[in-house]
Every structure is written in C-alpha cells, then in structure tokens.
C-alpha positions, 0 to 999 in steps of 0.5 A, spaced: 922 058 357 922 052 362 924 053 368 927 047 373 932 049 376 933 048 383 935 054 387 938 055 395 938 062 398 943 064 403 942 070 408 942 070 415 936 075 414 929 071 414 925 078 412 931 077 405 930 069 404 921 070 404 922 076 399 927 071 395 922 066 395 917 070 393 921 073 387 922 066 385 916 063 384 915 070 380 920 066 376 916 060 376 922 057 380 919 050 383 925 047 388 927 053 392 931 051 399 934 056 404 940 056 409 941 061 414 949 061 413 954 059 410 955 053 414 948 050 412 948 052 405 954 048 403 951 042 407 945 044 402 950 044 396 952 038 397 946 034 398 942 038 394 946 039 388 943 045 385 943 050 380 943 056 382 946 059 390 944 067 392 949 067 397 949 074 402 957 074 404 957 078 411 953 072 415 955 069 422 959 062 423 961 062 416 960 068 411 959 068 403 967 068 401 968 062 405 962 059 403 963 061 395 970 058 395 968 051 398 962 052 392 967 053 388 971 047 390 964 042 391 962 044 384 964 050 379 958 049 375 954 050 380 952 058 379 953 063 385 950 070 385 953 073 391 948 078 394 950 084 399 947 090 401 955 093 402 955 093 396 964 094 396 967 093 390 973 090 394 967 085 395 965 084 387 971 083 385 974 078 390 968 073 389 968 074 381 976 071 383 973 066 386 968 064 381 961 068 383 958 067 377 954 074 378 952 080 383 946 082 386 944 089 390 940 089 396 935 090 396 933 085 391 929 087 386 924 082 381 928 086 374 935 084 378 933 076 379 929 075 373 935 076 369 939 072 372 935 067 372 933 068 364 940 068 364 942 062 366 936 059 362 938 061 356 945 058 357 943 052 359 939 052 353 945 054 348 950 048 351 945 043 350 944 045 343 951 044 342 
C-alpha cells in the first residue's frame, strides 16, 4: 500500500521522537517532521498541513489537549493520535471529546504504530473510492 503521508510527531522527549522516527520509516513513511511541544507542533500544523499528528499531552509551555483543540480547530481532518505514558482514562476520553482520532500507549510499539498507520490508509483508500 502506498504510503504519502506526512506525519509530525510531538513530545518533549528526543529519546521518544528518534524511536517514533525510526517506527515510521518501518512504516515506509517518507515526510515525517518533529516538534518539541505543543506550541511548534501547531506552527507545524499550520505550515505543513499534514496527515497525521502523534501528540504526547503532558508537555512544557503547551500540553497535547491544548495543542489537540487548536488541531482540531485549524483542520479536523487532519488525524491526531495522542500518546501518554500516564495512560488515564480521564485523558482518553477528554482528547476523543475533543476529536483525537486514536490513542497510543508509551512506550510505543511497531505493532501500536503499524495499525494506525494501516488504518488511516485504508480509509483514505475507501473514501476515494467513494
């Protein structure tokens, strides 16, 4: 399946953003951008316009729900998968409210990544076949 999509990740964490990095080039994503809090990521957003968001929510200067609502407001097409080692479910139920399009567990995985990744491809593949 082709693969185009243009991913940021955000998280304050440069150990995190490397391992996301290297997960999605397993994925064969090409165009993959990095923030390091909530602030750049909508600055990325914005100028970028991308697919796909791996938002971490606790961050310095702007956390992920923040960052999540103005997404959200930008463009709510563009797929926002919040990523939390404090895994709470007051937090997975505030950012689906909010229009996350998924969640992921810290630390992530290949397996965690892969679907959501094959997910979002295989929706774009049936609306454009609509």
């Amino acid at each position: 399946m082709e693969n185009n999509l243009k991913v940021i990740i955000c998280d304050d964490s440069m150990l995190i953003r490397k391992k996301f990095i290297g997960l999605l080039e397993k994925c064969k994503c090409k165009e993959i951008l990095e923030a390091v809090n909530g602030q750049v990521v909508i600055e990325l957003v914005k100028e970028h316009r991308p697919d796909l968001v791996f938002l971490d929510i606790v961050m310095p200067d702007k956390d992920g729900m923040e960052a999540l609502k103005e997404i959200m407001e930008f463009d709510s097409n563009i797929k926002v998968v919040m990523a939390s080692s404090a895994g709470t479910k007051d937090h997975l139920k505030r950012s689906l409210q909010l229009g996350a399009y998924d969640f992921i567990q810290k630390p992530v995985s290949l397996d965690a990544v892969a679907s959501i990744i094959e997910k979002i491809l295989k929706e774009r593949e049936e609306t454009a076949h609509v």
